[in-house]
NULUMGU-729768 format. One record per residue: residue number from 1; residue in three letters; x, y negated, z of N, C-alpha, C in turn. Coordinates in Angstrom, 1 decimal. Example, Ala and Ser with C-alpha at 12.3 -4.5 7.8 and 13.67 -1.06 7.14 Angstrom:
<recs>
1  ALA  13.2  5.7  7.8  12.3  4.5  7.8  13.2  3.3  7.8
2  SER  12.8  2.2  7.1  13.7  1.1  7.1  12.9  0.0  7.9
</recs>
This chain:
<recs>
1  UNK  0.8  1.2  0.0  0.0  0.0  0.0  0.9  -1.2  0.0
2  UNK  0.7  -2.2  -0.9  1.6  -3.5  -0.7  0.9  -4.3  -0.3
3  UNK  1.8  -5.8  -0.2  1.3  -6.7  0.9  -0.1  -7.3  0.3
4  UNK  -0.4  -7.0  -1.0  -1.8  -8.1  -0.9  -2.9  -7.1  -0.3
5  UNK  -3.1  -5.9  -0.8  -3.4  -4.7  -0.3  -4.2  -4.8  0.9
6  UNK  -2.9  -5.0  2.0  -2.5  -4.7  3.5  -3.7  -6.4  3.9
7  UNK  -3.3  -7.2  3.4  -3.9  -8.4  3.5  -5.3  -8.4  3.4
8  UNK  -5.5  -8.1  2.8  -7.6  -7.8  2.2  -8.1  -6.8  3.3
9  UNK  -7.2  -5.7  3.8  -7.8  -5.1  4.5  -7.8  -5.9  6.3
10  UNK  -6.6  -6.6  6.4  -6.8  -7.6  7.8  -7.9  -8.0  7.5
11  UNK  -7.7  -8.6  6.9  -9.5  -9.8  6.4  -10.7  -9.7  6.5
12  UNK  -10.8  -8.1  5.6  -11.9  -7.3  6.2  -12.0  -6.9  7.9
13  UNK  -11.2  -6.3  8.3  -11.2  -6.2  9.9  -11.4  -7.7  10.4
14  UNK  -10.7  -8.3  10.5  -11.2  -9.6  11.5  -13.2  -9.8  10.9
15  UNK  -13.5  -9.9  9.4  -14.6  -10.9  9.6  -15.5  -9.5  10.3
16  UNK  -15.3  -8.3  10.0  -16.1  -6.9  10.5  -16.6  -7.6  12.0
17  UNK  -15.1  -8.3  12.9  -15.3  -8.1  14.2  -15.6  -9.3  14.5
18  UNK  -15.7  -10.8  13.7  -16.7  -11.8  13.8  -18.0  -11.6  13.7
19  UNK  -18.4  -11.0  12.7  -19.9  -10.6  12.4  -20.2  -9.8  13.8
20  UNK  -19.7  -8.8  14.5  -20.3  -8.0  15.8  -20.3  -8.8  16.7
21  UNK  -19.3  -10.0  16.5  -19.5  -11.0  17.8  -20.3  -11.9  17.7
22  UNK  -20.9  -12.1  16.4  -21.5  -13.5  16.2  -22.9  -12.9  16.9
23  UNK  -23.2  -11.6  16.0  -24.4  -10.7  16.6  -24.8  -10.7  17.8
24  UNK  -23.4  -9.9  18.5  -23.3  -10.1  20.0  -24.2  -11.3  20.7
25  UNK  -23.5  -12.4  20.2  -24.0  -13.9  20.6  -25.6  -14.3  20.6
26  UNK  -25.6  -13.9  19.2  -27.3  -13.9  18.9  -28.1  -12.7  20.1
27  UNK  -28.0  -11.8  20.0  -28.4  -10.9  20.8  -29.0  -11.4  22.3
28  UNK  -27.8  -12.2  22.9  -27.7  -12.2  24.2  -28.3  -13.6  24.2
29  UNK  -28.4  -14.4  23.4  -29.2  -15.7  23.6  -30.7  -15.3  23.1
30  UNK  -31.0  -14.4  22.2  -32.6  -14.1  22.0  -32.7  -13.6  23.5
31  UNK  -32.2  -12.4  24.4  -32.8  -12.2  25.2  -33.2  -13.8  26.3
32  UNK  -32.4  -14.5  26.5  -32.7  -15.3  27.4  -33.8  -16.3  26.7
33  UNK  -33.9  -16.3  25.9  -34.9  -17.0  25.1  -36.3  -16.5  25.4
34  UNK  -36.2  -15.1  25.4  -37.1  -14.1  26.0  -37.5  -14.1  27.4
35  UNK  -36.6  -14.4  27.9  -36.7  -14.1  29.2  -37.4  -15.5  30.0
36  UNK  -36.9  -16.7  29.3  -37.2  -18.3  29.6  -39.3  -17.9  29.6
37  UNK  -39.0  -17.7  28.5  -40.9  -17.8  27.4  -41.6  -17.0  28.5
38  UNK  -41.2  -15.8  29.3  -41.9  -15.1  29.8  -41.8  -15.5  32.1
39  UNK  -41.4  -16.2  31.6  -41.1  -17.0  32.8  -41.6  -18.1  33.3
40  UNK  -42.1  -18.8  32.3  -43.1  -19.8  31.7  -44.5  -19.7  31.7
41  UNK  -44.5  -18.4  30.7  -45.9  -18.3  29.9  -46.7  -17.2  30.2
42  UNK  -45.9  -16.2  31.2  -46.2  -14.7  31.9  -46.2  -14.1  31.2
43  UNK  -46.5  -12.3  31.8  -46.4  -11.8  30.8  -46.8  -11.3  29.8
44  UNK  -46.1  -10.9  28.2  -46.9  -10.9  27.5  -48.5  -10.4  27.3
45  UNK  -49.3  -10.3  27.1  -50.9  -9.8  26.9  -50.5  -8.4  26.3
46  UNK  -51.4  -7.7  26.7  -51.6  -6.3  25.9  -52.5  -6.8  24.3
47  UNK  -52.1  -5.9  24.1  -53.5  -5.9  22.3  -55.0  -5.5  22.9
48  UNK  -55.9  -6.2  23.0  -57.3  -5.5  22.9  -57.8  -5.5  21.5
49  UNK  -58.5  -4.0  21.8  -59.6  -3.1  20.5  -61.0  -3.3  21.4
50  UNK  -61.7  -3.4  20.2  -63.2  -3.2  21.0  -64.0  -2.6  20.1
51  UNK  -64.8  -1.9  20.8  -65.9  -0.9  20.2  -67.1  -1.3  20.4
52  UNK  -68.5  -0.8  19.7  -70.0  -1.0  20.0  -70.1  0.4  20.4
53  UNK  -71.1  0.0  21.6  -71.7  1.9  21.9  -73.4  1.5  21.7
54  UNK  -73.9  2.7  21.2  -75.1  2.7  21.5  -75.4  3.9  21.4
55  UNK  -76.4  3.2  23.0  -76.8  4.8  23.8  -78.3  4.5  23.9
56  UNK  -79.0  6.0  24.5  -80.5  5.8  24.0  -80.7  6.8  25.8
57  UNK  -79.3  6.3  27.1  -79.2  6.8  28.4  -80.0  5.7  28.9
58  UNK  -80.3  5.7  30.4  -81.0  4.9  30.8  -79.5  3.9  32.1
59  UNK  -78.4  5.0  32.0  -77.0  4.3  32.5  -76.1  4.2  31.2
60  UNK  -75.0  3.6  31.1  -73.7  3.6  30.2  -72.7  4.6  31.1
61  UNK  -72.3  5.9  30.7  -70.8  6.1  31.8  -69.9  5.1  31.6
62  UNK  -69.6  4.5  32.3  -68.3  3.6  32.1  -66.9  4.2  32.5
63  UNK  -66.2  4.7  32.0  -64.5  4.9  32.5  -63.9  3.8  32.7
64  UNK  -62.9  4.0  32.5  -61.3  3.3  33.2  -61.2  2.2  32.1
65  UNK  -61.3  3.1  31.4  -60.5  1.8  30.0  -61.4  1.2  29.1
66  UNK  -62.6  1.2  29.7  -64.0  0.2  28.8  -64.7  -0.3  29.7
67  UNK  -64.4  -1.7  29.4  -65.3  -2.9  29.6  -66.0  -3.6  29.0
68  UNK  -67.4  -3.6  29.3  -68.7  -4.0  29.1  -68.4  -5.7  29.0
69  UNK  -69.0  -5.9  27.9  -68.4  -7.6  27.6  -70.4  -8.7  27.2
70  UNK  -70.8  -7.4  26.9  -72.3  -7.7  26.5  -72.8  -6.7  26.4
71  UNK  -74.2  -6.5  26.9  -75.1  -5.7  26.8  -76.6  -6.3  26.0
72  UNK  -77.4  -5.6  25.2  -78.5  -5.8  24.7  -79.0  -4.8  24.9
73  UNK  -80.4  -4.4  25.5  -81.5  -3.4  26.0  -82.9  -4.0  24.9
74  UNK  -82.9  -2.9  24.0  -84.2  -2.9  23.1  -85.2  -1.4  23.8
75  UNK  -86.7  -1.9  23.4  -87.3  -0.5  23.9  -88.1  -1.0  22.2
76  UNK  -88.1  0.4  22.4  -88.2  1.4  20.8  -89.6  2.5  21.0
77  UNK  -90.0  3.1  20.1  -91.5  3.9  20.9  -90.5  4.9  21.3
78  UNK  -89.2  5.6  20.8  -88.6  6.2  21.3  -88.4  6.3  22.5
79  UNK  -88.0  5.1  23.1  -87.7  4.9  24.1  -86.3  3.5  24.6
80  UNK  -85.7  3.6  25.8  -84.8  2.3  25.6  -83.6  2.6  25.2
81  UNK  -83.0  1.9  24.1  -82.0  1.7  23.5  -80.6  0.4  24.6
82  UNK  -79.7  0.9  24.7  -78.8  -0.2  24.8  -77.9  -0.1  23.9
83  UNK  -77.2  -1.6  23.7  -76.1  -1.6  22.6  -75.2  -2.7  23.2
84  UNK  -74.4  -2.5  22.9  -73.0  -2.8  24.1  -71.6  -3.4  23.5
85  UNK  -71.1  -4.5  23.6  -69.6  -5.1  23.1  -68.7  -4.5  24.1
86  UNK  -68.0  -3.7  24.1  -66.9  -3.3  25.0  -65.5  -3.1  24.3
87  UNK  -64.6  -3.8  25.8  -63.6  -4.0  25.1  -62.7  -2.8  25.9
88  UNK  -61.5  -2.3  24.6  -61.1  -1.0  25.2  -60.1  -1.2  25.9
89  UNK  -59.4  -1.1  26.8  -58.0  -1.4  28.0  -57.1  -0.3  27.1
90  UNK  -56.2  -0.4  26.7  -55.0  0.5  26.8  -55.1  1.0  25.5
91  UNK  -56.3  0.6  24.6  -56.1  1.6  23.4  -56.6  0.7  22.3
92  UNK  -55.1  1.1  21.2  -55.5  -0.2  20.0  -55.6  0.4  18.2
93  UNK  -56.6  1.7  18.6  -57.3  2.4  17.5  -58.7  2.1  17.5
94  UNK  -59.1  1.2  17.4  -60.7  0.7  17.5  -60.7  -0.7  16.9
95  UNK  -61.3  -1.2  17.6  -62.0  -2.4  16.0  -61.4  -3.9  16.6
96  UNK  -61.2  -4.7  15.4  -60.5  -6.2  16.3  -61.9  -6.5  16.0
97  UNK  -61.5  -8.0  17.5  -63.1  -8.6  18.2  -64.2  -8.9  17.2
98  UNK  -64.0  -9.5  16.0  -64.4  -10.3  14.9  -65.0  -9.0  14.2
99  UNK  -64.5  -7.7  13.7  -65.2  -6.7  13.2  -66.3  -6.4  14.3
100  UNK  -66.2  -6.2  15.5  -66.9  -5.4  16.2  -67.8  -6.4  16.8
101  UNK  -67.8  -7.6  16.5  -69.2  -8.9  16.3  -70.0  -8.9  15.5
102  UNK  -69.5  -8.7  14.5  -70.1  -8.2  13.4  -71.1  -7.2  13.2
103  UNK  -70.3  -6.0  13.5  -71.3  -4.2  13.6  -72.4  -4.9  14.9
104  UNK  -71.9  -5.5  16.4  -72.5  -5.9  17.4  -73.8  -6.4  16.4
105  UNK  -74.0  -8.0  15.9  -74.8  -8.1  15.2  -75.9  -7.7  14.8
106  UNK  -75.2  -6.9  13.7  -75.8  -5.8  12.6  -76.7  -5.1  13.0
107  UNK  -76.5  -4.2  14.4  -76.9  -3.1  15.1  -77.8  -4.2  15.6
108  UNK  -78.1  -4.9  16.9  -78.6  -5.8  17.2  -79.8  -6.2  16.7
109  UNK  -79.4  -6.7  15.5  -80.7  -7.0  14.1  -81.6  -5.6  13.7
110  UNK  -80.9  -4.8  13.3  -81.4  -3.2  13.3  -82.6  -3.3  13.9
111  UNK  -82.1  -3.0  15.2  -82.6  -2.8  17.1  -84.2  -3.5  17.1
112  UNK  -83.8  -4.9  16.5  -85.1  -6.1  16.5  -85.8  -5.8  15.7
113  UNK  -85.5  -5.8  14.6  -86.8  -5.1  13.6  -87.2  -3.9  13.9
114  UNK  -86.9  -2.7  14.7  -87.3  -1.6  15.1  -88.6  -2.0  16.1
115  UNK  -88.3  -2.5  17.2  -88.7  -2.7  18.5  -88.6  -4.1  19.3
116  UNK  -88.7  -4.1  20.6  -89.0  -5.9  21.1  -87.4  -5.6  22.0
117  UNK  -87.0  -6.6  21.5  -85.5  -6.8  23.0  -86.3  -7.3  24.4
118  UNK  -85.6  -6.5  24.9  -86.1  -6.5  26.7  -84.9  -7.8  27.3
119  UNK  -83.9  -7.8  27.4  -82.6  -8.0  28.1  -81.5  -8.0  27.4
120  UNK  -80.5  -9.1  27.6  -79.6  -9.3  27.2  -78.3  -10.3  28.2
121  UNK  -77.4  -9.5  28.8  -76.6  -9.9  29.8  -75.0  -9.8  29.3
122  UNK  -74.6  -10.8  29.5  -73.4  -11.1  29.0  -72.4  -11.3  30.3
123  UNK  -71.3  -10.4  30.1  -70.3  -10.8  31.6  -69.3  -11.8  31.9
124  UNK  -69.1  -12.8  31.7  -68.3  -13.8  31.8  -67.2  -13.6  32.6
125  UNK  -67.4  -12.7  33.6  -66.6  -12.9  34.6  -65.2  -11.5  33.8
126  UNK  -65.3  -10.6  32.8  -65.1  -9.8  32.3  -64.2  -10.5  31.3
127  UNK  -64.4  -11.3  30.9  -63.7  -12.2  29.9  -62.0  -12.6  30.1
128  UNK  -61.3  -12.1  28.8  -60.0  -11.9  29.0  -59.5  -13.8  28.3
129  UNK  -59.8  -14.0  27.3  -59.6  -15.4  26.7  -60.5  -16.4  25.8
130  UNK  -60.4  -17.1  25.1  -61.0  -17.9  24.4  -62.0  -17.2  23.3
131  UNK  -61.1  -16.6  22.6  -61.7  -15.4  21.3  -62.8  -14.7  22.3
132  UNK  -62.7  -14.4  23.1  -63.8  -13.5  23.9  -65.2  -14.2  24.1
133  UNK  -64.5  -15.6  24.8  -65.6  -16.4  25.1  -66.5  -16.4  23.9
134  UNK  -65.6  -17.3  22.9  -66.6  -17.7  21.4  -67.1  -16.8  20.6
135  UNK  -66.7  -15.2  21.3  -67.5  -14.3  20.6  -68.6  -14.1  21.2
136  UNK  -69.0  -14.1  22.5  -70.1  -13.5  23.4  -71.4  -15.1  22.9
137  UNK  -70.5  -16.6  22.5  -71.6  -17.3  22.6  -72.4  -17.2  20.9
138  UNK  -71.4  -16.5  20.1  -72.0  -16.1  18.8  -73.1  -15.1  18.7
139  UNK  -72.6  -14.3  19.4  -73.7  -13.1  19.7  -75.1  -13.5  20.4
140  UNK  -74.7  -14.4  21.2  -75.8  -14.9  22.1  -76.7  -15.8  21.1
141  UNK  -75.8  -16.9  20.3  -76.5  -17.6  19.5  -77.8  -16.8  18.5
142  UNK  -76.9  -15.7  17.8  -77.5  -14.7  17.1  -78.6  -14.4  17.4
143  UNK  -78.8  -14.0  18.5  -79.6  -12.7  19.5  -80.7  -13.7  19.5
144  UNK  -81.3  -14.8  20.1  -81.6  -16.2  19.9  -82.8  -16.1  19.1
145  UNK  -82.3  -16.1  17.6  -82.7  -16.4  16.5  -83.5  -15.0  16.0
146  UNK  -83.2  -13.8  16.6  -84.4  -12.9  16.5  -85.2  -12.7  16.8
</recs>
């Protein structure tokens, strides 16, 4: 190997071991960056999914990881209908808020042309943020007009 050779290959070694330091550098200031924001702003929020149930029980089972965000109770000649916005804790294979306002809705409307709505109770105190709020006063709005 001769000297220009030998040369190209220093060159390559040094900038190899600037680039892992520059990284290094970046690395260790994202974390505190991270760490400032969460120190600040708490911590970060889980993802919530939410589902519609409709049940034709005269209870809802409720578990662990579903929360009742709104309820609507229709009686049908069938019998009584509830239909329910819940939001799921821990699990983010189900529907974002804005879809499952929608089906909420839809089903809702269903419900009304079937039969007379009895009850409609909305949990406030259940409410995780804003998107939550302005979804329950849409539904409400909705419900309203049937």
């Amino acid at each position: 190997m001769d000297e220009g050779e030998e040369l190209i290959v220093y060159i390559g070694y040094v900038l190899g071991v600037l680039i892992l330091a520059a990284s290094g550098i970046l690395a260790w200031r994202n974390s505190r960056i991270i760490k400032h924001d969460r120190r600040t702003k708490g911590a970060i929020p889980a993802v919530s999914s939410y589902t519609v149930q409709v049940t034709r029980q005269s209870k809802l089972e409720e578990s662990g990881n579903i929360t009742i965000l709104l309820e609507a109770t229709y009686q049908e000649p069938e019998g009584t209908v509830r239909v329910c916005l819940c939001r799921m804790n821990g699990t983010i294979s189900e529907l974002k808020l804005n879809h499952a306002v929608q089906i909420m809705e839809h089903t809702c409307s269903e419900f009304a042309d079937k039969g007379a709505a009895l009850n409609v109770a909305s949990y406030h105190e259940a409410l995780l943020n804003e998107d939550e709020k302005s979804a329950l006063i849409r539904i409400g709005q909705a419900l309203q007009k049937q």
